[in-house]
N, C-alpha and C positions, 0 to 999 in steps of 0.2 A: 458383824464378826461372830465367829463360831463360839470365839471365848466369851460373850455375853450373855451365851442362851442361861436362862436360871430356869426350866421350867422344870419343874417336880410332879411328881405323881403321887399319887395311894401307894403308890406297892413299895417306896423307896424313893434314896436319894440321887442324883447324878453328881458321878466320881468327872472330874475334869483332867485332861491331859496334852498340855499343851496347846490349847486350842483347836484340837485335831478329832480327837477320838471320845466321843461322852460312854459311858456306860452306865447304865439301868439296875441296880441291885432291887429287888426286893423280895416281899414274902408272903408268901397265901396258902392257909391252912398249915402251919408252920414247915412246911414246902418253900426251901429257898432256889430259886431260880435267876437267871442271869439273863438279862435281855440287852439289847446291843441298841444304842441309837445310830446311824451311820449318820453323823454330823460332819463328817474329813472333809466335803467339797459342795456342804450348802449352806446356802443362807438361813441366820438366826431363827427367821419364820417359817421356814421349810424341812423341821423336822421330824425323820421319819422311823417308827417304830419297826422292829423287825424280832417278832420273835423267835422262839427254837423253833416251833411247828414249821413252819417255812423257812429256814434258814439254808436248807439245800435246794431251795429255789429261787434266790434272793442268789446269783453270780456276782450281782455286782460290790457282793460287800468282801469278797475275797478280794476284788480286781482293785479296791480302793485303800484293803488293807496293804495287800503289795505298796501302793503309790507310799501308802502311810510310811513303810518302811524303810524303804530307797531313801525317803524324804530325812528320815531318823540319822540314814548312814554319812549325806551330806554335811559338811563342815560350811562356812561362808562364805569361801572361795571358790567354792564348786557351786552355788547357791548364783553367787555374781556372774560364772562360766555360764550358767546354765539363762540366764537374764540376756547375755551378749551374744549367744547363740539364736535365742529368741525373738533378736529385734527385727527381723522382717516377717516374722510372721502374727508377732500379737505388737496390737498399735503401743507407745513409748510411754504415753500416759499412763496404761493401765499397769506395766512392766516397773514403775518407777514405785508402785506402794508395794511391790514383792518384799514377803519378809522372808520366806522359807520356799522351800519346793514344791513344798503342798498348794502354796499361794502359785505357780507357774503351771500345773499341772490343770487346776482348776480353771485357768485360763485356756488350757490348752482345748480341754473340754468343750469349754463354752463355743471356741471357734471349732467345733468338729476337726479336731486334728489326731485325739486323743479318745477313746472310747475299750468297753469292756473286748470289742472285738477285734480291736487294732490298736497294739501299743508300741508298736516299732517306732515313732515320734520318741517316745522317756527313751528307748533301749537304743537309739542314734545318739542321745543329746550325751548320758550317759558314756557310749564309746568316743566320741569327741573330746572328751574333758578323760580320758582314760579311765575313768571308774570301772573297771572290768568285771569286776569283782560285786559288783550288783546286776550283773544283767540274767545270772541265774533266778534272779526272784522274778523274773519275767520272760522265764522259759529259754533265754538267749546265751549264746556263747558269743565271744569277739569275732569267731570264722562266721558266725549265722550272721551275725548284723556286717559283714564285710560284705558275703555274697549275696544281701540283697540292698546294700546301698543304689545299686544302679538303678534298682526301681520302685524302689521307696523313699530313699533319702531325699528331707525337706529342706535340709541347710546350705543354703547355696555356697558354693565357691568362694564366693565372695566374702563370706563371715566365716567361712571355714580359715581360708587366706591370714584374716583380723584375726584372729582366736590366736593359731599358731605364731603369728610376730608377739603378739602377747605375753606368750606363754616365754618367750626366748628372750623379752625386755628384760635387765637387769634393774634393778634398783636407780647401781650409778648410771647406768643409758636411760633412762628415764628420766633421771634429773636432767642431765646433758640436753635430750627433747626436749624437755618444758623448757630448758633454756634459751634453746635456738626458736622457740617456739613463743617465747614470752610476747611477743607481739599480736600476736595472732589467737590469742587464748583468754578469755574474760580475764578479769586478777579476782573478781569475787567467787570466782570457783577454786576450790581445793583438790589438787589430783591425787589422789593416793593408789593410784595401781594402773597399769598399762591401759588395762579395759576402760577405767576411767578416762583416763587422755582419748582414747580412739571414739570414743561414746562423746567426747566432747569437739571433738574433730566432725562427725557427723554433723553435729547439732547445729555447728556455723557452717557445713555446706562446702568446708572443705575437704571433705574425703568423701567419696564417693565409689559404687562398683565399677563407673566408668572413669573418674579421675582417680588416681594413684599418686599423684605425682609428689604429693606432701611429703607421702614417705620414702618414697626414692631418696628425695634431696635429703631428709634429716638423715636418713640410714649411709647414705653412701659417706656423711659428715661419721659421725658415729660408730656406727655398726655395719660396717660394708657387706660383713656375710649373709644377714636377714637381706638383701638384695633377690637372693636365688630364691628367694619366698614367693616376693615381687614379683619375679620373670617368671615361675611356673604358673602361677594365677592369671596373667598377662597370656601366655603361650595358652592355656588351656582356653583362655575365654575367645582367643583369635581364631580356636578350632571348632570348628562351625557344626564340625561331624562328631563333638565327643559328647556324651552325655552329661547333660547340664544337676539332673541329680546325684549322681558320681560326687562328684566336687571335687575340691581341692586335696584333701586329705590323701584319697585315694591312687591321686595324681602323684604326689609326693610319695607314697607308698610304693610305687613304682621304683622310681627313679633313687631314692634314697633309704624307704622302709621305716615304719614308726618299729614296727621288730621284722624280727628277721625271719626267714625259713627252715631255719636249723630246725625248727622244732614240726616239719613233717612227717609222715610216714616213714619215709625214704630211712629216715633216722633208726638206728639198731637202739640208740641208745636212750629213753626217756631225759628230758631236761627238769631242773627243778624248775616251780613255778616262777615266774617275773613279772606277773602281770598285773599286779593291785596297783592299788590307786597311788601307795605311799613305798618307794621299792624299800627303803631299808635305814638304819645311822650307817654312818662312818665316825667312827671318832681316829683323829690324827691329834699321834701325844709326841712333842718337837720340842727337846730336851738340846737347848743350845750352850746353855751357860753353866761350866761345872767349877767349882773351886781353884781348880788348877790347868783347868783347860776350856777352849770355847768351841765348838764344833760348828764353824765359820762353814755357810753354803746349807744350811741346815733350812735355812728360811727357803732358799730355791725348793728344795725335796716338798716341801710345804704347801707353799702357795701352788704346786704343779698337781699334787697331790690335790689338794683343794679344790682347783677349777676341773681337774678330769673326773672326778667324784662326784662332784656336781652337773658335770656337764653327761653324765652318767646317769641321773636321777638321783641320787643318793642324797642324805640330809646330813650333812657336812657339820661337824663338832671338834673345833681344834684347842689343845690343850699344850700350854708350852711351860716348860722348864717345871717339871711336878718330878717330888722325892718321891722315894722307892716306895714310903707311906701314902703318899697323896694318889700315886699309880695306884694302887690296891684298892686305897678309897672310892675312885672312881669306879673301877671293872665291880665292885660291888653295887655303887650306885646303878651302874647301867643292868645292871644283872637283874636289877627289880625294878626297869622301866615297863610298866604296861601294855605302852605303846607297841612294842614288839610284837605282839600280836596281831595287829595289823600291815605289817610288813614283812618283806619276800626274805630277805637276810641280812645280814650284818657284818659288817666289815671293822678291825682295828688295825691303825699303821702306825709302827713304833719308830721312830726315830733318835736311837740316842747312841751312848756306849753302851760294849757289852762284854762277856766270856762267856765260856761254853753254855749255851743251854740257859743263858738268862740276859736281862738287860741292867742296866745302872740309873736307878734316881739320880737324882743332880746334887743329893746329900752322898752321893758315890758306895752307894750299898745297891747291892744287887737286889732283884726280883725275879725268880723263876718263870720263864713264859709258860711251863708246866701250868704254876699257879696263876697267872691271867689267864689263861686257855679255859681252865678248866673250871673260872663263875659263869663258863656259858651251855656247860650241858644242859639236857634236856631236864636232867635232877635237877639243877641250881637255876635254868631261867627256864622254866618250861614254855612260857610265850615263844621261844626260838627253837623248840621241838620241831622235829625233822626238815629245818629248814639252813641253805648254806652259810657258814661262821667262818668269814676270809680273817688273816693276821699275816700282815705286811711287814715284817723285822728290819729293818737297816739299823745294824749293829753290826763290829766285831764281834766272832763266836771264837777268838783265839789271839794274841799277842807277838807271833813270831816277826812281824815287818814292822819296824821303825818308817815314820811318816817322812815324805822326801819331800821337797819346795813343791808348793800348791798342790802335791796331793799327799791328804793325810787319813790316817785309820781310823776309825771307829770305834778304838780301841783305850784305855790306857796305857800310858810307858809302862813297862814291868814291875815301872820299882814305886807306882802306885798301889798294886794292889796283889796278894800274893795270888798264885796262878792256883785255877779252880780245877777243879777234880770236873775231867770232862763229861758229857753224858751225848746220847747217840740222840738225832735229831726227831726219831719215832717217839722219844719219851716225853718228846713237848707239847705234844698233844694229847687230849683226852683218849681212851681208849674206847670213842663213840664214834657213831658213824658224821657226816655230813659238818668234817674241817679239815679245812686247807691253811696252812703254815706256808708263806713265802720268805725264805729267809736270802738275805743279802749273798752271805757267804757258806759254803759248807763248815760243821764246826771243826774250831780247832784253827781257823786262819782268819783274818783281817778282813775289812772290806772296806774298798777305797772312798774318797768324797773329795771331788773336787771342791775349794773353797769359795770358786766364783760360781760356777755353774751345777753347783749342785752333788749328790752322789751317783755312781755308777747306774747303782741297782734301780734305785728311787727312780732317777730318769730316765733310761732305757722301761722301766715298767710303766712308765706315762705314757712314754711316747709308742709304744707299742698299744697299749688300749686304745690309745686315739687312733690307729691303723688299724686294727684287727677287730674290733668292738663291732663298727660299720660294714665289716666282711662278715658277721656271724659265728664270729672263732670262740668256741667255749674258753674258757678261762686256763685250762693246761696246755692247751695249744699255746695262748697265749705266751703263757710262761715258759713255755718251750724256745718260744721265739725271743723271749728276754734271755734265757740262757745264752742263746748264741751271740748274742749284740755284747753282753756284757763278758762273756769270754775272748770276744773281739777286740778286745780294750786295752792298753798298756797302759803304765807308770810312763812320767817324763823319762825315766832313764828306760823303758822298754825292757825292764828284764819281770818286775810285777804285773800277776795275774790274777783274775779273781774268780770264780764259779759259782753263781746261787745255786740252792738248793730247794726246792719244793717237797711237804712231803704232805699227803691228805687222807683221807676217808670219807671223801666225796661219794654217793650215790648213783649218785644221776652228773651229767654234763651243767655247769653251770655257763648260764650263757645271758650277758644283759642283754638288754631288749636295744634295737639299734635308736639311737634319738637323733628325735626330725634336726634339733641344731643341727651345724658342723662341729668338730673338737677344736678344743680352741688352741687359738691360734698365737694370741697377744702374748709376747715376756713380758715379765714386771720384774723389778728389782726387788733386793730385801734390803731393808732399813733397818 
C-alpha cells in the first residue's frame, strides 16, 4: 500500500496524504525546492521521482492529479456506486478490497480501460451516479459524455438497469425484499443498502443479464412501478438493432428523461443550474397543535410534501410543532450549514397559522416571513449566493372567513389575536435577486384545509409537480397552474374561494431536472 512507503532522502522528509499523494520537501544550498513523488496509483516499491526540470513533460502527473481529485469529491456512496458499476468489468475479488476511488481507478488502469489518453471510462462512471459536477476536471460536460456514449460507453445495460432500481429502493422496500427474500439470502450476510442485496443476488446465481425474473416477482409484490425499469432493459435487450453500448440509461432518457430539454438553445431564457450531485435541503416546519386549536390535515400537506420533495432529489428535513422562537432558531441554524455550498437551492415549507405578512409559532406569536426570508441572502448565507431560495407558506394572511364543517382556515378566530397591521406581499421577501415566495392565499384573506385530505394549496402544489416536473415546466408555469386548480375549488357550502399568490426575484427559469422514478403514487394516512 501507498501508506506504507517510509522512504526518505537527503534533501528532506515525505509529507503523507491520505495514502494518495507523498510530497518531497527539501533543501540544497539553502535553496528550498519542492519535488513531487507521484505515488496515487503505484505500488510501495515502485516510487517515482519527478522533479521541476521535467515536470512539463511528465503529462502523467496532471492526469493522476485530476483522478486524485474527483477521488477527494467522492463521499461512500458514490465510492460503492462506482464498485457496482464496475463489476463486469474488473473481476469481484479485486473490487471487494476497494476503499476509495483511487483504489477503482488504479484498477481501472491495470486492465487498459483507463489511461492519460482516454478517460471517458471515470467521466461515464461519474455521469451514471450523477456527479455532474466533476466531469469538468476531466474536460467533459454531461452533453459531451451523452453524445458519445453510443461509442464509448463500457457499462452495459444491464448494470446500468441494477444501478437505477437501486437508486429508487427505499429503505422500507428494502426491508420488505430482504423479507420476501429471507429464504433465498445467506443469514450470515448483512445487507445495508440496495447495492448490497443486488451484489448478493448475483453471487448465488440468481440474478442475472439473462434472468430478471427475481425482480419482477419481489417488485410487482412491493414496488410495482420499478417494473417499467424491468420492461425497458428487457425491450432494449430483445432489440437486436440498438446499440449495446448505449445502455440503459440512455433508453430511459428517451422515453422518460433523467432531465429535461428545457434547457436548450431553443430557450430565450437561461435556467439556474440543477445539475450537482446533491440538488438542495427542503426543510418542512408542520405546526399541528396550538393551545387552542389543532390544525387536523396538516399531517396530509406533510407526508405529500415529503414524498414529492424527495421524489424530486431534494434532502427532505421535517420539523413539527416549533414556537415562533424555535422557527427563528432553526432558519439561523440552517443559515450556517456549509453544506449549501454544494447544492443547487433551497427550499422552506411552512405550514401553520398565520396574519398578514407572517406565520404563528405554536406558542401563538407571530414571526415575520420578512424575517425568515431574509437569514438566506447572499449577505447572511453566502453558501446560497446566486442560487434559487423557494418558500412555500400555507397559512392564513387574513381572518375575514370563519371555518365551516370539515373545512377550516388557517387562521385564528378573531378574538384570538388582535388583527395585524397588514403589509403588501413584495415586502416579504429580501429585496435580492433569486426568491420565490408561494403563498397559500393573497393577504388579507383565509386559506382553506381540508381536515382529512389535506390543504387546498399544499395539495394541488403536489399534485401539480408530479404532473408538470416530468413535462419540463419551470416552476411559474407550475404555479401558474396551481393557481387555477385551487381557484377551482369551493367550500361545502360553495360560496368560499381562495387565490394563491406567488411573488419572486427569480433570475433565470427554475426548472428540477426530470427523475428517472415515477411521482409517487402511494396515500398514507396521518396518525
Amino acid at each position: 500500500m501507498v501508506g506504507s512507503i517510509k522512504r526518505r532522502t537527503s534533501r528532506g522528509k515525505v509529507i503523507r496524504r491520505r495514502n494518495t499523494v507523498l510530497i518531497l520537501e527539501g533543501e540544497e544550498n539553502r535553496k528550498k525546492e519542492v519535488r513531487i513523488i507521484v505515488a496515487v496509483f503505484t505500488d510501495s516499491n515502485d516510487v517515482r521521482e519527478v522533479g521541476s526540470s521535467n515536470m512539463e513533460n511528465d503529462i502523467s502527473l496532471k492526469f493522476r492529479q485530476q483522478l486524485f481529485l474527483i477521488s477527494e469529491n467522492l463521499v461512500t456512496e458514490d465510492v460503492a456506486a462506482l464498485k457496482f458499476l464496475c463489476t463486469d468489468l474488473l473481476h469481484l475479488s479485486t473490487l471487494e478490497g476497494v476503499k476509495s476511488a483511487v483504489d477503482i481507478f488504479k484498477l481501472l488502469m491495470a486492465q487498459e480501460y483507463l489511461n492519460v489518453e482516454d478517460t471517458f471510462i471515470v467521466a461515464e462512471l461519474l455521469y451514471r451516479i450523477k456527479c455532474h459536477s466533476l466531469l469538468e476536471k476531466l474536460g467533459y460536460t454531461k452533453e459531451k459524455v451523452q453524445e458519445r456514449l453510443s461509442e464509448k460507453g463500457r457499462i452495459s445495460p444491464y448494470r446500468q438497469m441494477l444501478y437505477e432500481l437501486s437508486e429508487n429502493i427505499t429503505s422500507v422496500t428494502l426491508k420488505e425484499i430482504t423479507f420476501l427474500l429471507r429464504d433465498h439470502l445467506p443469514k450470515r450476510y448483512m445487507i445495508l443498502s440496495a447495492l448490497d442485496l443486488l451484489t448478493l443476488l448475483e453471487k448465488q446465481s440468481l440474478l442475472t443479464k439473462d434472468n430478471v425474473k427475481i425482480l419482477e416477482e419481489v417488485f410487482m409484490t412491493v414496488s410495482p412501478d420499478l417494473l417499467e425499469t424491468i420492461d425497458l432493459y428487457k425491450k432494449g435487450k430483445d432489440n437486436k438493432a440498438a446499440n449495446f453500448t448505449q445502455g440503459f440509461p440512455e433508453v430511459n432518457l428517451e422515453l422518460r428523461g433523467e432531465f429535461s430539454n428545457v434547457e436548450n438553445e431553443s430557450k430565450t431564457m437561461k435556467s439556474y443550474k440543477m445539475d450537482g450531485p446533491h440538488r438542495g435541503f427542503c426543510l418542512i416546519i408542520n405546526n399541528v397543535n396550538f393551545n387552542s386549536s389543532q390544525r387536523k390535515g396538516s399531517c396530509k400537506d406533510a407526508e405529500q410534501l415529503e414524498r414529492v420533495f424527495t421524489w424530486l432529489g431534494m434532502d427532505v428535513r421535517t420539523y413539527t410543532d416549533l414556537t415562533s422562537g424555535e422557527i427563528i432558531n432553526l432558519m439561523e441554524t440552517w443559515q450556517r450549514v456549509p453544506d449549501h455550498k454544494d447544492r443547487n437551492c433551497f427550499i422552506c415549507c411552512i405550514l401553520s397559522h398565520g396574519k398578514s405578512g407572517a406565520i404563528y409559532g405554536t406558542d401563538e406569536k407571530l414571526v415575520s416571513i420578512r424575517v425568515l426570508t431574509s437569514h438566506f441572502t447572499a449577505k447572511q448565507c453566502p453558501q446560497l449566493a446566486a442560487k434559487p431560495k423557494l418558500f412555500f407558506i400555507q397559512a392564513c394572511q387574513g381572518d375575514k372567513i370563519q371555518c365551516p364543517v370539515y373545512v377550516v382556515t388557517d387562521g385564528p378566530t378573531p378574538d384570538a389575536s388582535s388583527v395585524q397591521e397588514r403589509v403588501f406581499l413584495s415586502e416579504s421577501i429580501p429585496e435580492e435577486a433569486d426568491f420565490l415566495l408561494g403563498m397559500a392565499t393573497v393577504d388579507g384573506y383565509v386559506s382553506f384545509r381540508h381536515m382529512e385530505e389535506g390543504s387546498w394549496y399544499i395539495q394541488a402544489l403536489c399534485s401539480k409537480l408530479q404532473l408538470l416536473v416530468p413535462r419540463g415546466e419551470d416552476i411559474l408555469s407550475i404555479l401558474t397552474e396551481v393557481n387555477e386548480d385551487v381557484a377551482r375549488r369551493d367550500s361545502p357550502s360553495g360560496t368560499k374561494k381562495q387565490m394563491p399568490q406567488p411573488a419572486y426575484t427569480l433570475r433565470r427559469k427554475f426548472i428540477f431536472p426530470i427523475p428517472m422514478a415515477p411521482p409517487p403514487s402511494e396515500q398514507y394516512q396521518c396518525f
